[in-house]
C-alpha positions in Angstrom: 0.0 0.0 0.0 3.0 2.3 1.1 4.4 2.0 -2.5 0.7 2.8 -4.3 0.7 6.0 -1.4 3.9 6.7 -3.0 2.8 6.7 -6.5 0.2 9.1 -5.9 2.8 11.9 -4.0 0.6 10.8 -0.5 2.7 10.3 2.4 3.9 6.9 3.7 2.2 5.3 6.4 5.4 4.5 8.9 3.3 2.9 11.7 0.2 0.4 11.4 -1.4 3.3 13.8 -1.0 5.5 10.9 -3.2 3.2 8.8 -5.8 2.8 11.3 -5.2 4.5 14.8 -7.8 1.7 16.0 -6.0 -0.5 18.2 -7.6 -3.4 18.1 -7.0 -3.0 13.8 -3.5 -1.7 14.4 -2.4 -4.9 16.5 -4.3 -7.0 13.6 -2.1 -5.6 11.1 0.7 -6.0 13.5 0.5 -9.7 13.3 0.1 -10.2 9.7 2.9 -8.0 8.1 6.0 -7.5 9.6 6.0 -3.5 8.7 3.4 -1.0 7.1 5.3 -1.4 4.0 4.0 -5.2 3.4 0.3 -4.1 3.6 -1.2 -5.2 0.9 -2.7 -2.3 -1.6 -6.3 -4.1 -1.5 -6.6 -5.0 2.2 -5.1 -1.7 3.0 -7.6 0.2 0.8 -10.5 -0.7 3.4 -8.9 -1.1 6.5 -7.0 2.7 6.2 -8.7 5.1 8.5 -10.9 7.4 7.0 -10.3 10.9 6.2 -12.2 14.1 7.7 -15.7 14.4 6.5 -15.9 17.4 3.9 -19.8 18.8 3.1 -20.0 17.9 0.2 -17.9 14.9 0.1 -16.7 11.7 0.9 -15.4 10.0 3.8 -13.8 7.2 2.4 -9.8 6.9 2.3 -7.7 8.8 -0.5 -6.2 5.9 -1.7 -9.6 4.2 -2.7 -11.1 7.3 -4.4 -7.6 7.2 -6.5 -7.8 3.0 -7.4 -11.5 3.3 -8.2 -12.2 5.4 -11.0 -9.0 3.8 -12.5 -10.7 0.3 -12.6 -13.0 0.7 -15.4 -10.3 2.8 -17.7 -7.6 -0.4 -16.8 -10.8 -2.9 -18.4 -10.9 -0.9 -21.5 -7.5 -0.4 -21.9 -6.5 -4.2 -21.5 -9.5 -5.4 -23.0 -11.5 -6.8 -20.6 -14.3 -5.7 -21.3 -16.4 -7.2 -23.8 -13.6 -9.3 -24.8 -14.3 -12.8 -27.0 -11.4 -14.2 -25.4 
């Protein structure tokens, strides 16, 4: 995920509390990966804490409203949509 942050010019998460200050979540993470740069883009995507509300606006974390709208350009570009094969 730290990499895909990266990409996008967003800061690296150094901590797992940075990903999720929950600390039941943060311990989680703590004892799957052995550092915040093995999380996983697609797990991290929905476990990353959620940004401050903005009216009008989203809630939901920066890096999946950067991943989402890319999805259905990456089908169309690689063919996978309304491909024979």
């Amino acid at each position: 995920m730290n990499e895909f942050r990266q990409f996008f010019g967003l800061k690296v998460h150094d901590t797992f509390e940075q990903i999720n200050p929950d600390p039941e979540v943060a311990d989680i993470l703590r004892k799957l990966y052995d550092s915040p740069d093995m999380v996983e883009l697609y797990p991290g995507l929905f476990i990353e804490d959620i940004k401050a509300r903005m009216d009008p606006g989203s809630g939901i974390g920066i890096p999946y409203m950067q991943v989402v709208p890319s999805f259905p350009m990456l089908l169309v570009l690689s063919g996978g949509v309304d491909s024979s094969q």
